[in-house]
N, C-alpha and C positions, 0 to 999 in steps of 0.2 A: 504494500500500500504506500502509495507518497505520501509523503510529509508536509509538512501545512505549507503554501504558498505564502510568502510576506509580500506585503505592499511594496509599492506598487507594479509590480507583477500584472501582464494584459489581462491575463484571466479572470480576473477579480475586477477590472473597471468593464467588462462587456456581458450583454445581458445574457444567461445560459435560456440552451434550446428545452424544449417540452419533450419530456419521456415519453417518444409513443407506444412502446409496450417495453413490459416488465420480464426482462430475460435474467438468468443466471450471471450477465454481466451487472445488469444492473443491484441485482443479489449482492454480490461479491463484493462491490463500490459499496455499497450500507453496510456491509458487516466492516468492514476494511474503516471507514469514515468512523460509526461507532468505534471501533478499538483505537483509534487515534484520538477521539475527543476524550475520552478515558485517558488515554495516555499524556493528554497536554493538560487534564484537570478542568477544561472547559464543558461548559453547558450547552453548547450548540455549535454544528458545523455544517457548512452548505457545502456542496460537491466541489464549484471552483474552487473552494480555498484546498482544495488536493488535487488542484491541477484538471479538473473534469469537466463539462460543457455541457451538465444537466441541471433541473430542476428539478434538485435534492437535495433537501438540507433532514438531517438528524440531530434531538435533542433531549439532553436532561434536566433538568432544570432543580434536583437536587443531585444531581454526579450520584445516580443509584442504576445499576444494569439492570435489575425488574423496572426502572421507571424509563423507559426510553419511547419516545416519538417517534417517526418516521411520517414524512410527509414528501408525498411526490406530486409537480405541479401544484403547490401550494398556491392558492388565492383567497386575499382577504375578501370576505363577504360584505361587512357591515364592521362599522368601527363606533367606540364610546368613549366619552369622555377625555381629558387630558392630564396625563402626569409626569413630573421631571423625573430623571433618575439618572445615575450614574453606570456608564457603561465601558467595556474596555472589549480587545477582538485580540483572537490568537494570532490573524493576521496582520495586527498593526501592535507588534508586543511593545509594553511601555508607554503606551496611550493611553490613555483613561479622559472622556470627558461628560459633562450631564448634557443630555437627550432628551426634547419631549419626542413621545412617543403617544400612544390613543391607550387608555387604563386596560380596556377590554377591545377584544374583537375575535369577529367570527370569522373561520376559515374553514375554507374546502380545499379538498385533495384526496388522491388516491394514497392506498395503504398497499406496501407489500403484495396483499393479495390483489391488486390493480380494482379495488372497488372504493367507489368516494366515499367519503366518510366528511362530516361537518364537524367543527368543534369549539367552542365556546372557548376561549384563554384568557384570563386576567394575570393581573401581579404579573412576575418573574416570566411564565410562561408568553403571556400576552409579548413581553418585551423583547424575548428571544425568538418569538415568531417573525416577529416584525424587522428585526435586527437581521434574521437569514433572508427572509425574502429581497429585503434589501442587497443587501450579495448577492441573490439571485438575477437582481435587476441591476448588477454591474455599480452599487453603492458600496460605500463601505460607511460608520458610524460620523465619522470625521466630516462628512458629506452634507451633513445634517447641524454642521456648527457654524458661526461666522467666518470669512474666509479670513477676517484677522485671526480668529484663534487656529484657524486649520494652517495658518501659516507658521506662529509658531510653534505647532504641533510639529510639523513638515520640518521646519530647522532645527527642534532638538533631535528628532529621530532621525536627520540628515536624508530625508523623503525630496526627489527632485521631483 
């Protein structure tokens, strides 16, 4: 399995293609993705940040292996309310900054077994939903802040 892609890397600023069916390759990238978000101690990871060009991202949102997501072709349905929070990405290590983001929202996607499923996500979960599909659509956290602070962001982490 590859290892996480750091910023700014192509892969991570362009928007990944739609999973049209659910093969053993695709299998393999979720198992491979889960065992590397485990292994970096993060809560969620999208496929480009391992270098892959789908619309997949997997997530925990307490770092527990009975509690894992899997969401393919994710789309937000319906969005609520608004709250700040503090975020940081395994792709942009040593960045941390605060994010509004929407409290709740609903999403759709297919599951493993390639059948959609809907899901209601608040708190943590809501946030790291939002946080992958953004990756998904070629954003990354930082993207979401003023371009003064994403500059100084850019010059401590020496991001050209």
């Amino acid at each position: 399995m590859n290892k996480i892609v750091i910023y700014p890397k192509k892969v991570l600023k362009r928007k990944t293609k739609l999973v049209k069916q659910i093969c053993e390759d695709e299998i393999n990238l979720i198992r491979g993705m889960i065992e590397v978000m485990f292994e970096s101690r993060g809560v969620g990871l999208s496929a480009n940040q391992v270098g892959v060009n789908k619309r997949i991202f997997v997530t925990s949102p307490r770092i527990k292996r009975e509690e894992v997501f899997i969401f393919i072709n994710p789309k937000i349905i319906k969005k609520y309310g608004k709250i700040m929070d503090e975020e940081g990405c395994l792709s942009v290590p040593g960045a941390a900054a605060f994010i509004r983001r929407y409290r709740e929202v609903e999403v759709e996607a297919l599951g493993v077994d390639g059948k959609l499923f809907k899901i209601k996500a608040e708190g943590l979960l809501a946030r790291i939903v939002q946080h992958e599909i953004d990756h998904l659509n070629g954003k990354i956290f930082l993207d979401r802040v003023s371009s003064k602070e994403r500059r100084k962001h850019f010059k401590r982490l020496k991001i050209r």
